[in-house]
C-alpha positions in Angstrom: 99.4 107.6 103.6 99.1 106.9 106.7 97.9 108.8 105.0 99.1 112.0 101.1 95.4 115.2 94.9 94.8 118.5 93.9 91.2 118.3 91.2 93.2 119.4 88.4 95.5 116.6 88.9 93.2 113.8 89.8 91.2 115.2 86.7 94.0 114.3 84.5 95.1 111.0 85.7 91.6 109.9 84.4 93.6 108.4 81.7 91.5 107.2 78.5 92.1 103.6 77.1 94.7 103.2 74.7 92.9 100.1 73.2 89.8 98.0 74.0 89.7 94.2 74.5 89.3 91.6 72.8 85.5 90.5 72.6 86.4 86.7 72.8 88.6 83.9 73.3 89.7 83.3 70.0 91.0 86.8 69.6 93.5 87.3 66.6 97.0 88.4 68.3 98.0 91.4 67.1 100.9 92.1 64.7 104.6 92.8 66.1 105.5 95.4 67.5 101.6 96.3 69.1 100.6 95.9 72.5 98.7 92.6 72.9 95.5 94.4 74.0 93.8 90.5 74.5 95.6 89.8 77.8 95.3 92.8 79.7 91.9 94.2 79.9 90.9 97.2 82.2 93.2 97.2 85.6 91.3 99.6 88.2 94.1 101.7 90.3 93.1 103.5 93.4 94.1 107.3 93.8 95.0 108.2 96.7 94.9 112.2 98.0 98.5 112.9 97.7 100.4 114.3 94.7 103.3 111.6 95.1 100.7 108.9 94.5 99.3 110.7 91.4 103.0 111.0 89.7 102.6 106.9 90.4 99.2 106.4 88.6 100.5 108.2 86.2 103.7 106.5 85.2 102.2 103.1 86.1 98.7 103.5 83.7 101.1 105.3 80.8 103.1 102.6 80.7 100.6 99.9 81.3 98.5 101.3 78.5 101.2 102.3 75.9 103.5 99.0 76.8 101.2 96.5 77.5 97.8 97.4 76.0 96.1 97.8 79.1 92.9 99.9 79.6 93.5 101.6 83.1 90.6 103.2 85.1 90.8 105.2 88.6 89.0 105.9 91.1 89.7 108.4 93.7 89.8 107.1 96.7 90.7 107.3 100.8 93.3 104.7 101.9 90.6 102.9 103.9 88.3 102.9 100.9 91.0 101.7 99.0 91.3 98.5 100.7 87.6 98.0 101.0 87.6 98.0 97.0 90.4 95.0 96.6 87.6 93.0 98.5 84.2 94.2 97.0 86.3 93.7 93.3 86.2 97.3 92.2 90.0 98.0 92.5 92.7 95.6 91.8 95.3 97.8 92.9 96.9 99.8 95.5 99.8 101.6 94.3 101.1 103.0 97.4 100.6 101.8 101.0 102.0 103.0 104.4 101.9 100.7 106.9 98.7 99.6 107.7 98.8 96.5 109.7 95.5 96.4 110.7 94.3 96.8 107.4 96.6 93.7 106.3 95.5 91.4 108.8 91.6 92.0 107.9 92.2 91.7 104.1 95.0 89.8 103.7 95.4 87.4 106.3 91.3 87.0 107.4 89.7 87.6 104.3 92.5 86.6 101.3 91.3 88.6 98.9 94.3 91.1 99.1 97.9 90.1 98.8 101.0 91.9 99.1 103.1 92.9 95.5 106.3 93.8 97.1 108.1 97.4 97.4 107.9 100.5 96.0 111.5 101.7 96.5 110.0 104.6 97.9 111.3 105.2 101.5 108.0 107.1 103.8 108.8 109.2 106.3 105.9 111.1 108.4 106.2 113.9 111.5 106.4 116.8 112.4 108.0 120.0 110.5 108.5 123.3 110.8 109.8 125.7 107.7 113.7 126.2 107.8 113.6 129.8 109.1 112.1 128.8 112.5 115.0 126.1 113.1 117.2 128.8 112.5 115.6 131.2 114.3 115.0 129.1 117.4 117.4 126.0 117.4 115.7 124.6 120.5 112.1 124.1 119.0 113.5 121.1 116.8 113.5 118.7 120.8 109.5 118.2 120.8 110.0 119.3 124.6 110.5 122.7 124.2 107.5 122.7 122.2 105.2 124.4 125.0 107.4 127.4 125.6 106.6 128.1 122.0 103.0 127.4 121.8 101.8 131.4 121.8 103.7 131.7 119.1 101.9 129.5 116.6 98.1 130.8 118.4 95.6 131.6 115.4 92.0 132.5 115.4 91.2 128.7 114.7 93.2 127.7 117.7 92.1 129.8 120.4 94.6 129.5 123.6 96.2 126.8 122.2 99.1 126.7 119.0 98.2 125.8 116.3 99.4 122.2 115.1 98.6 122.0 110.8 97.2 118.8 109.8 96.1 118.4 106.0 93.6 116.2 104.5 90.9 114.9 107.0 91.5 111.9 104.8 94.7 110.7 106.1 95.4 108.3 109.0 98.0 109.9 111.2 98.6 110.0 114.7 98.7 114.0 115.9 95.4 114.2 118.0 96.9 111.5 120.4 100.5 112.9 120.1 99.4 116.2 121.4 97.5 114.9 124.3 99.8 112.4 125.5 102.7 114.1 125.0 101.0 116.8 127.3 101.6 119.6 124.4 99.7 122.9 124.5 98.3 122.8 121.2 95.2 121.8 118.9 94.6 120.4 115.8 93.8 122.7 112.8 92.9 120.8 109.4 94.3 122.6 106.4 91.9 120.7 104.3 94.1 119.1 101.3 97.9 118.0 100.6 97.7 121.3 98.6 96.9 123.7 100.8 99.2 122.4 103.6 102.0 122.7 100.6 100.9 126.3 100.0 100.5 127.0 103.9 104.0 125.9 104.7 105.8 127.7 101.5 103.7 131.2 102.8 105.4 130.8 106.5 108.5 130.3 105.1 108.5 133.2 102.3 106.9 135.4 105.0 109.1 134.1 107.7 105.3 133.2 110.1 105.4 131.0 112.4 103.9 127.3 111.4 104.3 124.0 113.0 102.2 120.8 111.0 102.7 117.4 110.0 104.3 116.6 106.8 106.1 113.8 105.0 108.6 112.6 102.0 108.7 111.8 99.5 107.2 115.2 98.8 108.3 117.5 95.8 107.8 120.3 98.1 111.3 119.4 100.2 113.4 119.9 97.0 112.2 123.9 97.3 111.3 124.5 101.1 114.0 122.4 103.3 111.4 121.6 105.9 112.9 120.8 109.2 111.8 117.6 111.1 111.5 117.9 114.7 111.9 114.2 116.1 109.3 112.9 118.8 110.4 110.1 121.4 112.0 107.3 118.9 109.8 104.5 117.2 110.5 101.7 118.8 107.6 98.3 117.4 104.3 98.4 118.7 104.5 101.8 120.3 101.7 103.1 117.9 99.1 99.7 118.5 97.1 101.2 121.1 96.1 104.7 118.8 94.9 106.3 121.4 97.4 105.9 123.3 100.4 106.4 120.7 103.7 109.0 122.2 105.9 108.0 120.3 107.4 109.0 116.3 105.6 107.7 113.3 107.4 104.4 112.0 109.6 104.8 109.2 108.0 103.2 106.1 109.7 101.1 103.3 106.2 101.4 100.9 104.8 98.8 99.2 102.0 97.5 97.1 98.4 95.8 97.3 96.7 93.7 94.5 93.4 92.2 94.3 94.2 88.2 95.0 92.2 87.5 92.4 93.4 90.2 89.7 97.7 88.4 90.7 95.9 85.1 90.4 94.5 85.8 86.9 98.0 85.9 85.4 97.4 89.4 84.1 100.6 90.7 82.6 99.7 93.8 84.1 99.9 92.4 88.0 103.2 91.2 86.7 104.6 95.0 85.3 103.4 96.4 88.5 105.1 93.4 90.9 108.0 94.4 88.8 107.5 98.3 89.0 109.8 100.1 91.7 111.0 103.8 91.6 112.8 106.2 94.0 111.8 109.2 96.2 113.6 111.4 93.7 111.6 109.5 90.8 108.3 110.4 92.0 109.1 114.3 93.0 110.1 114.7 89.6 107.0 113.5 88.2 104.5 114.8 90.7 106.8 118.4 90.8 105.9 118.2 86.5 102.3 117.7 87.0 102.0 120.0 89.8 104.0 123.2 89.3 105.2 122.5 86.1 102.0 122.6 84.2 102.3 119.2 82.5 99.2 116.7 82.5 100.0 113.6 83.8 100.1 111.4 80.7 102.6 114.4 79.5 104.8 113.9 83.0 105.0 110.5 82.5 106.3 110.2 78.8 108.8 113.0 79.7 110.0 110.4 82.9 109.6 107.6 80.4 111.8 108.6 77.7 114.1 109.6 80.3 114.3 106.4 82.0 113.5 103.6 79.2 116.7 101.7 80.9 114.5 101.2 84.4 111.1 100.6 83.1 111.9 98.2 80.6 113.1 95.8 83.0 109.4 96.1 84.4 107.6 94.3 81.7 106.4 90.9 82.0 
């Protein structure tokens, strides 16, 4: 995200392999009606720090392995660390992607050992949020310039004079340093530490009606509970964001897509195929990453219950 995994749910998206692989060429196919274990192999997913990724690892490896045969391994990873893996051959697959560019042109375009797999159906959208009481409280603080005369009010012993602006993993790529200077805004930037904890920070200062200002972003699960409000920054217009440090203007909207190892698409992997195929919606992955995150389900367990829910849309995934 530019960039969105709690341990308990990175610990069970460590998916074990449903089958092993063939041993050689001449492997026997295997009767109808089992997966053809021969053609797959192992495909190695990145895992990304958000929950909304994890709901994708896990609907993508249960069905890889149970559908196709596939042995899936993952590796948590940052975005950035991500990419370096399509190149050094340890992933073959980036399941979610915001944005970017840069990242694109090195890889893709320089290098060619990443290529693009088409879209997610997931629509991104980062900024800025306060919890719903605020907006209602004090309709002006949703135009970002207003934001100074409210500054004391979001002051905290980590912030010192300043408000306090809530980022969340150290991890993810976002733009709020540079916002906050060159929008001229009286605040600083206070990590929350994880996806989770910003989740948990923003449902406290809405249940106890405190004042919180922080970045956020959808799809979340969270936004189905706690109708976070968004407060717009100066409009997105193309290459506002090049210069980093010198961004003012709103995070880009993000149709998200997907990254494969060029050589793993080459292959003719059924597996690069299923995912190529694979698209979902917003509501899609807060169902699944709500399941493994609140409602106690393990993330092979999440992704059977979406599965057998939803045999009409994944079936016409498969190679």
């Amino acid at each position: 995200m530019v960039t969105r995994l709690l341990p308990r749910v990175l610990a069970a998206i460590s998916i074990a392999a449903l089958a092993g692989c063939a041993g050689t060429e001449a492997a026997i196919s295997p009767p109808p009606g089992l997966p053809d274990t021969t053609r797959c192999g192992t495909v190695n997913i990145a895992v990304n720090p958000w929950s909304g990724y994890a709901a994708n690892v896990a609907v993508v490896s249960y069905l890889l392995e149970s559908e196709l045969g596939c042995k899936v391994n993952s590796a948590e990873l940052s975005e950035t660390a991500s990419w370096a893996g399509l190149n050094d051959g340890t992933i073959d697959v980036i399941l979610e992607n915001w944005g970017h560019d840069d990242l694109k042109k090195k890889y893709i375009d320089r290098q060619k050992v990443a290529v693009e797999l088409g879209l997610t159906g997931n629509k991104g959208v980062i900024g800025w949020y306060v919890p719903p009481w605020m907006a209602k409280t004090y309709p002006d603080i949703t135009d970002w310039k207003n934001l100074n005369e409210y500054a004391d009010l979001f002051k905290t012993s980590k912030s010192g004079d300043k408000g306090q602006f809530l980022a969340g993993d150290p991890s993810f790529v976002t733009n709020d340093a540079a916002l906050i200077e060159n929008l001229k805004l009286d605040y600083t930037l206070v990590y929350a530490g994880s996806e989770d904890k910003l989740i948990a920070a923003f449902k406290k200062a809405q249940a106890n009606k405190t004042p919180l200002i922080g970045y956020f972003y959808e799809p979340q699960w969270l936004l189905s509970d706690v109708k976070l409000v968004h407060i717009p920054l100066p409009n997105y217009t193309p290459g506002c964001d090049s210069d980093v440090e010198k961004v003012a203007c709103d995070y880009q909207p993000y149709d998200l897509d997907k990254i494969g190892r060029k050589a793993f698409v080459d292959s003719g992997n059924p597996a690069a195929t299923f995912i190529k195929n694979w698209q979902w919606t917003n509501a899609d992955q807060n169902e699944v990453a709500k399941d493994m995150t609140q409602n106690g389900l393990s993330a092979a367990d999440a992704a059977k219950k979406w599965a057998d829910a939803n045999r009409t849309v994944w079936e016409k995934w498969l190679p």
